[in-house]
Steps between C-alpha positions, in 0.01 A plus 500: 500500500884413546586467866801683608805287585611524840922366609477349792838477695470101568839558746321735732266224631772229582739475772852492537727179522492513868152493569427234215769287672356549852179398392666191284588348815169581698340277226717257516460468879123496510515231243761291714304566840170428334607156328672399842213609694256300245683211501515475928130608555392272147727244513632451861206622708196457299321789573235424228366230763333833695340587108340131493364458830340849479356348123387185669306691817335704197383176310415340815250765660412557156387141403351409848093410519552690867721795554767477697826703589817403365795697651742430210360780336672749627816283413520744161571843702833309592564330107493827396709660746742229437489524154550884454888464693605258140286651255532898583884525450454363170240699405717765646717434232341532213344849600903617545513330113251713359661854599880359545663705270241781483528817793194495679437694817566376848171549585354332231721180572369489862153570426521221242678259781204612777224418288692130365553415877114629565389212346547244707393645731152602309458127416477392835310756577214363228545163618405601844175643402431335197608113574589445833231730686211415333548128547581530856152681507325289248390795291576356167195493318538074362249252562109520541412783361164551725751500799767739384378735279537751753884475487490688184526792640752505787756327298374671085449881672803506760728243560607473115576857477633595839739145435546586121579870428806522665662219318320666169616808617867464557553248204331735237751818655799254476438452133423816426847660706713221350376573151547895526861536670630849597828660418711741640575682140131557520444609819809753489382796548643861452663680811261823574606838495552671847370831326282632254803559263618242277735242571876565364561284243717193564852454336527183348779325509770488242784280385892636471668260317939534598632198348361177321778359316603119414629272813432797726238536757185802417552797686239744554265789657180453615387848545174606734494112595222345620436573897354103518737267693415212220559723196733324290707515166571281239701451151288385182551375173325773302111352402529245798175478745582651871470167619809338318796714735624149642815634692578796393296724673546621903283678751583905493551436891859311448631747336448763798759782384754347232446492185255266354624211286386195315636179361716541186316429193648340135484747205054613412273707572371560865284707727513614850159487686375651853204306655395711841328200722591130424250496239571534122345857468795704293528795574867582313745348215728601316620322193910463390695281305814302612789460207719217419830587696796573221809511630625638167291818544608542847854543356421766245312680757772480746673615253314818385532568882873499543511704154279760676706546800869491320460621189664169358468321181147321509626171295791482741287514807256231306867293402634543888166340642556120280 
């Protein structure tokens, strides 16, 4: 069976210049901050020290005939405390990457930020009651076997889960949200009728075009506008993508009253087009063409003019204009 071919307006799901700018420099910052930060706490402070000492009380109490209580354990709540303020701005970072130029929700974006600062926290969290608990308690089940069997269970049926889920749990969601982003062309939804009539139908709005001609700015009517403070409008080479309006396009808002108009444009074909919200969504165009300025035309149409009015000799008029 042939599957039915579905368009899929690519320009509805990314965001406008401004917002992929803003979010330009919040990457850029995070990655600054987060090489700065790495480079104090790494290089300056050595804050690893805290990860080896809590490795070496491990080995120790783990390797000793006779058990005995090393506080350096709980050394590795602190590493990774330490380590999250580096290592979290960069990852940071690369979650803005994946959606940068795409426009997701606002509440997707900080549900996706709780859960990546969650799991620090989660981590220490395990450590506590997988690591650093059950050595202060001596409920790992190593050594003689006849002697600790019994700290199967304690440790196996409860302190594994009750330590491990929640790091499970929020890493799994974080994947999951960061994989399956949200956008707002999705999640638009339909304005509901007051009554049980149906809604009046919208006017769209349409393009007047007044004058497009060589070395002259576009003037022109935007009729039933958009009521959107970002709507904006914009001049096109005819077959060129929304995206390509470089300067010649300006937010409806400018205009207020006067008369639109938009940078002069050499001799081709063009197209005017509406986009309501910042977005690339068009909702209006209208196509023109723009004529190589004669001056010799101008003349003869002068011309034909001043025959009109006085009833003179069209060749003289023509011969009175060189």
């Amino acid at each position: 069976m042939v599957k039915a071919y579905t368009k899929i307006d690519t320009a509805a799901y990314q965001v406008s210049y401004e917002v992929l700018a803003q979010r330009n420099k919040q990457i850029l910052s995070l990655i600054f901050f987060g090489l700065v930060t790495s480079f104090l706490f790494f290089g300056q402070f050595n804050v690893q020290w805290f990860a080896t000492e809590s490795i070496a009380a491990a080995v120790e109490m783990t390797e000793s005939s006779e058990y005995k209580l090393n506080g350096g354990i709980w050394w590795s709540l602190l590493s990774v405390l330490l380590f999250s303020i580096p290592i979290v701005p960069l990852c940071s970072a690369f979650v803005i990457l994946t959606y940068r130029d795409k426009d997701v929700t606002d509440e997707w974006i900080q549900k996706t930020n709780g859960l990546l600062m969650s799991i620090p926290t989660t981590i220490i969290w395990a450590l506590v009651w997988l690591v650093c608990m059950p050595f202060t308690w001596g409920l790992l089940p190593w050594g003689e076997w006849s002697v600790n069997w019994w700290k199967i269970f304690p440790f196996g049926f409860g302190l594994i889960w009750l330590g491990g889920l929640p790091m499970i749990a929020v890493s799994s969601q974080f994947s999951k949200t960061l994989r399956n982003p949200e956008f707002n062309y999705d999640n638009a939804k339909p304005a509901e009728s007051a009554t049980v009539s149906p809604p009046a139908p919208i006017s769209q709005p349409t393009i007047e075009l007044h004058e497009a001609v060589e070395h002259k700015p576009i003037t022109f009517s935007v009729h039933n506008r958009p009521s959107g403070n970002d709507a904006w409008v914009g001049v096109y080479p005819v077959g060129s993508n929304n995206h390509d309006h470089g300067e010649r396009w300006k937010y409806l808002r400018d205009f207020g009253t006067a008369t639109p108009t938009l940078p002069a444009q050499p001799p081709g074909d063009y197209s005017i087009r509406v986009f309501p919200d910042g977005g690339y969504n068009m909702i209006a165009e209208h196509k023109f063409s723009i004529q190589k300025h004669n001056p010799a035309v101008d003349k003869i149409q002068s011309a034909f003019k001043q025959t009109a009015k006085s009833g003179t000799d069209f060749w003289s008029s023509a011969l009175d204009k060189q």
